[in-house]
N, C-alpha and C positions, 0 to 999 in steps of 0.2 A: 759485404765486399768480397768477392771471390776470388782473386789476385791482383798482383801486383804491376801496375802501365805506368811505364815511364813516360811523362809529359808529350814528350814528342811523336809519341806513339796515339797519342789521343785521338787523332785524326780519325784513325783508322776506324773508330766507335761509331757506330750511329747518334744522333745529332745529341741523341736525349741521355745518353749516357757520358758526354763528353765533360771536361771539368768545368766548363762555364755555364752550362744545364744543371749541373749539379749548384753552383752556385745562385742559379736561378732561383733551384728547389728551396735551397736554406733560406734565401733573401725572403718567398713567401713562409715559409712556415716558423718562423723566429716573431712576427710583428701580430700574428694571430693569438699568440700569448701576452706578446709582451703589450700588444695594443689594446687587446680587451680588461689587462690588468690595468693600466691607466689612465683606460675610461669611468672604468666603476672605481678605482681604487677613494676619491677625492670625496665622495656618498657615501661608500662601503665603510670607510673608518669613522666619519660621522653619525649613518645611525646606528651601524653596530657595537661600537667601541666608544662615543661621543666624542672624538679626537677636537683639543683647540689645534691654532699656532704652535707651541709646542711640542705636543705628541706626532702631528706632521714631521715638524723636523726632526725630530727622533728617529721616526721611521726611515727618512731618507737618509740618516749619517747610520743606520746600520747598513740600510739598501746599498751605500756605496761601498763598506768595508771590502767586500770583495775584489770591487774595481783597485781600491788603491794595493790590496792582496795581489792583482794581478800578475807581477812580480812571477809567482807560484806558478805560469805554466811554463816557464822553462824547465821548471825541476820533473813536471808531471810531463813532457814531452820526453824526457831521459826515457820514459817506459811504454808511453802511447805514440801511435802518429797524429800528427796533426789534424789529418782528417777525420780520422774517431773519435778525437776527443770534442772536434765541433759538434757531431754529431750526439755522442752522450749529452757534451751540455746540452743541446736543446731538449733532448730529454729530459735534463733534471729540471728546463725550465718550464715543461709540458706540464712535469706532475704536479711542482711546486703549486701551480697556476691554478690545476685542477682542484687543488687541497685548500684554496687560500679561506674560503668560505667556512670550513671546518673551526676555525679559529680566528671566532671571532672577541678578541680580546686584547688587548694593549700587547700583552708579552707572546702572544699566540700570532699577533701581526707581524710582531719584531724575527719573530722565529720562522713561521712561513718565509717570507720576502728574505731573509738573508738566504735560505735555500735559493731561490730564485734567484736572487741576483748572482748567486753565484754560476751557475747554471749561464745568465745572462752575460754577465762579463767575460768568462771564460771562452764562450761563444765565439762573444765581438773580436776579442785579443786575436782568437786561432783565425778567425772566417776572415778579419782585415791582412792576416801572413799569407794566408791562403789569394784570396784576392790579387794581392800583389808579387807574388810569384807566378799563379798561373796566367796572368795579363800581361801584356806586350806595353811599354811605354806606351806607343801608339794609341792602341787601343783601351789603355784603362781609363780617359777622363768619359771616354760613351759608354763604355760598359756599365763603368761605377755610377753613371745616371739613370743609366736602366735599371738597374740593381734596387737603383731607388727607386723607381717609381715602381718596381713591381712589388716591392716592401710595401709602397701606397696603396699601389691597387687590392692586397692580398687585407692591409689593414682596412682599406674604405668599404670591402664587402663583411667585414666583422663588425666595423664600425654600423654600416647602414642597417644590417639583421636587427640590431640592438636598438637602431631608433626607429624600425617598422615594427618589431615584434615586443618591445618589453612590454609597453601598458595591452596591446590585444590580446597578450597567451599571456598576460600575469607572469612572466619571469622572472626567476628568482636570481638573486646574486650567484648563490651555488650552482643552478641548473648553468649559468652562463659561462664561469671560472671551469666547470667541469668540461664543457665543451670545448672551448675554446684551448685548452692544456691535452684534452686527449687528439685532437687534430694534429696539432704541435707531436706531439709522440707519434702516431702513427704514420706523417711525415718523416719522420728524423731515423723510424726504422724500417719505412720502404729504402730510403737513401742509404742504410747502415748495408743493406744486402741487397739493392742492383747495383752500387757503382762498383767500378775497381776501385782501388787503392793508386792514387796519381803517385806519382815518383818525382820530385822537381829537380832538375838536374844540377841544382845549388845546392848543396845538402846545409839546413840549417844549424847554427851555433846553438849548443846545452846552455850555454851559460850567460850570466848576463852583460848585456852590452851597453857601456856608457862612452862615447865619443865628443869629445872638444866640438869635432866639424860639427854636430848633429844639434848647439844647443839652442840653435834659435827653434826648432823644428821643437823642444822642450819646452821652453817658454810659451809658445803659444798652442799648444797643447795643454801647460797649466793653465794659462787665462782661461782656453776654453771652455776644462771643466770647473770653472770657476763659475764664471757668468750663466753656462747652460741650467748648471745646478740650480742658482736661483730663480730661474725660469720655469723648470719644472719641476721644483718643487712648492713658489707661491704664486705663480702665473695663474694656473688652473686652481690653487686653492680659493685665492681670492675669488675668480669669479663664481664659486662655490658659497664662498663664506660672506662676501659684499654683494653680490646682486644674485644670491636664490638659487643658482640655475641646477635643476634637476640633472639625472643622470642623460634622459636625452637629448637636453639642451646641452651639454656638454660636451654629448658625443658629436651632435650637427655641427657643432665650431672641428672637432674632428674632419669628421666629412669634408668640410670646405677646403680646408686642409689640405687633404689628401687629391679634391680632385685637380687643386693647384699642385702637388706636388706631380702629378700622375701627369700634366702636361709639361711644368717648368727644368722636371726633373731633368730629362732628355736633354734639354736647353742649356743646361747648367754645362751636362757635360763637354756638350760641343762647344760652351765657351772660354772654359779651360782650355780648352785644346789651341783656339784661335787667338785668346785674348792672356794667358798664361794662368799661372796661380798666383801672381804679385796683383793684378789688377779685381779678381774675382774678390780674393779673401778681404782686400780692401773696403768693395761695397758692402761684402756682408760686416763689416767690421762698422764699417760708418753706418750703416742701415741699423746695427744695436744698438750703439750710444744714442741716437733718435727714440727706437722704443721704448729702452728703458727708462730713458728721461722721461717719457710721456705718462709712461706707467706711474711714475713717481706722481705726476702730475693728477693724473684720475684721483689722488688720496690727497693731497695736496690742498685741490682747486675742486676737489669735490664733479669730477668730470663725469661721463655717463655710459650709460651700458653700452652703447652702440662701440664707442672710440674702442672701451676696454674688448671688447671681441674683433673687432676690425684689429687692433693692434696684437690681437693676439694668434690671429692668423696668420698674419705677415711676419710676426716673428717667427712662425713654426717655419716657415714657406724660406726664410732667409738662413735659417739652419744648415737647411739642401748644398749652399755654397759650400762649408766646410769640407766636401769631398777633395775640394784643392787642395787641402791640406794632404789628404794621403797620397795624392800623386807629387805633389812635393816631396814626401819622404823618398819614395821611388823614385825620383828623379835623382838625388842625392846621396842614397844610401848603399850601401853593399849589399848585393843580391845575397847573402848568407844570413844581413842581418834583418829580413824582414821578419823572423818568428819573434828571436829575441826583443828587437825593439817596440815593435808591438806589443809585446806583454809591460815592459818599461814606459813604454809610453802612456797605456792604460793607467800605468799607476803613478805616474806624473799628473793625470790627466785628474786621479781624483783625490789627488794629497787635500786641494780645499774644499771638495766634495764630502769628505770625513768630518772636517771641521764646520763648515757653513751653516749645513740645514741646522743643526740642533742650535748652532747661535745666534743664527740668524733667527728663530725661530722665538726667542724673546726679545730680541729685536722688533720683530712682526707685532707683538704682542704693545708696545711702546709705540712706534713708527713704522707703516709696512711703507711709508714711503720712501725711507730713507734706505731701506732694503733696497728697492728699483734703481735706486739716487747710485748705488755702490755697485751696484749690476753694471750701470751704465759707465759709471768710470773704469771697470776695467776693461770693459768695449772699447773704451779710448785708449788705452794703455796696446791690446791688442793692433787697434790700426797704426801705433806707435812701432810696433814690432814688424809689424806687416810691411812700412816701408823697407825693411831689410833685406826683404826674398830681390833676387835679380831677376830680370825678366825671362830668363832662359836657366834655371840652375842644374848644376852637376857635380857630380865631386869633386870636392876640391875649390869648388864657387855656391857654396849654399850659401852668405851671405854676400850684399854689394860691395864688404870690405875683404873680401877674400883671396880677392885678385887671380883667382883662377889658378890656385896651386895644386898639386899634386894630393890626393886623397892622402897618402901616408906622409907626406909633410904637418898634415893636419890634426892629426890626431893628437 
């Protein structure tokens, strides 16, 4: 980055250097890591490490410590800007990614992946402040559908390599983790030295920020990473562990994925925009409790490969909705506190993410149905919350009991 542009001045930059191209850049080169590490991860620790129930959830209640860490970028923004430090993380989640094959071993997994996740949350925390400072009300529920589906597209061309190339060139787990982490890096340091340095003319708060008005916007950010957590972390094991499916069978439920997400994405955002974020977050909220009861049901009633993939696409695909949540926060929050809260919220988001996998994880080993059964209740809890947003919210009116006071009356 060679100086310093203040937001409003961004115009003046040719298209590719502006702060929403730069947002483009990160949205592909963040899911090329993180995606390739998700597809082989659920194999990887199986024949390398022979991982049960168990050592899964292990692994994802270290993978999340970071997130609930996340807290920690407010202090490290006291000395970095926000935009370097998105960019480092994706660095450290490049190399992470590249290494992950190196160690292959129960505490050698545990060690890699918390490098990564760190890297990864750190990431999410900076890129989601970022996003919503350099986006216009208006325009953030399209953009932030774009965003996603070009996350799709960047993930379904890593995704498809893997299931045209792994059995013809004999690929190895390493040969793929190495790839897919150096692209990731050499990405994140073309980005580190053609942009400028954006300036937003909100300068954000050091410290951290908890607000009265913001707590519904809390709560269903902990449900979230409540419920998602159990998704991914025994969604994709199961159909690993109960019906076989290789690494590129796994990665095609991927693919399908993705090229729903590469169409709906778009859709999603335009519907926010027309239909709000009280009615969006709803269906994705009622569209969980349906899955995961189902899910429950596969182990149950003894149900079959087909539903369990079918259902596990459309959860991926119904995920997409939760964008409304961040234009909810922006709808409702102080343009100062979009760094802070975002780190906050991050670590709201994985208080039960810490907790879940490793107990749920003998749970699985008991009941994995009853796992799905617990998933889905707080899906109901969440559309329980979701009647709360107003159809239009703002400061001062983020919830329907709010009656449209004043932001500083609120706090």
């Amino acid at each position: 980055m060679t100086k310093t542009l203040p937001l409003a001045d961004a115009a003046t930059q040719p298209f590719w250097r502006r702060p929403v191209a730069l947002l483009f850049l990160m949205a592909a080169a963040m899911p090329i890591s993180f995606a390739t590490w998700s597809a082989l991860l659920n194999n990887f620790v199986i024949e390398a490490a022979e991982f049960d129930g168990s050592d899964i959830g292990w692994l994802h209640t270290v993978r999340e410590i970071p997130g609930f860490l996340s807290f920690g970028v407010i202090l490290v923004l006291i000395l970095v800007r926000e935009q370097a430090l998105a960019l480092t993380s994706l660095m450290l989640l490049g190399i992470a990614t590249g290494l992950t094959a190196y160690f292959p071993s129960l505490g050698g997994i545990l060690m890699i992946t918390f490098l990564s996740s760190v890297g990864f949350h750190y990431y999410e925390a900076v890129n989601q402040s970022l996003q919503l400072q350099w986006l216009t009300r208006e325009e953030a529920p399209k953009v932030l559908g774009k965003l996603l589906a070009v996350g799709s597209a960047a993930t379904l061309v890593s995704y498809g390599l893997i299931v045209l190339l792994w059995d013809p060139l004999g690929l190895t787990y390493n040969t793929v983790f190495m790839i897919a982490g150096g692209i990731t890096v050499a990405i994140a340091l073309f980005a580190r030295f053609s942009y400028p340095r954006f300036e937003s003319p909100h300068p954000q708060r050091k410290t951290l920020v908890l607000r009265k008005r913001y707590w519904l916007y809390y709560v269903l950010q902990f449900l979230a990473g409540a419920r998602r957590q159990i998704f991914v972390v025994f969604a994709g094991f199961m159909m690993v562990e109960r019906f076989g499916f290789d690494v590129h069978e796994v990665t095609s439920l991927f693919l399908i994925t993705l090229l729903g997400n590469m169409i709906i994405a778009p859709m999603i955002g335009r519907a926010v925009g027309r239909f709000g974020e009280r009615r969006v977050l709803l269906v994705e909220y009622a569209g969980l409790v349906t899955i995961f009861t189902l899910y429950g049901g596969i182990y149950f009633f003894g149900w079959g490969l087909v539903l369990a993939a079918t259902l596990y696409v459309i959860d991926n695909l119904l995920f997409g909705l939760a964008l409304a949540l961040k234009t909810y926060f922006q709808k409702i929050g102080d343009p100062g506190d979009m760094a802070p809260t975002a780190a906050v919220a991050f670590t709201i988001n994985h208080i039960a993410a810490v907790v879940l996998p490793a107990s749920l994880g003998y749970l699985w080993l008991v009941s994995p149905a009853a796992v799905f059964v617990l998933a889905s209740g707080l899906a109901a809890c969440s559309f329980l919350f979701g009647l709360l947003i107003p159809r239009h919210p703002e400061p001062g009116y983020e919830t329907i009991f709010a009656g449209r006071r004043s932001p500083a009356a609120a706090e």
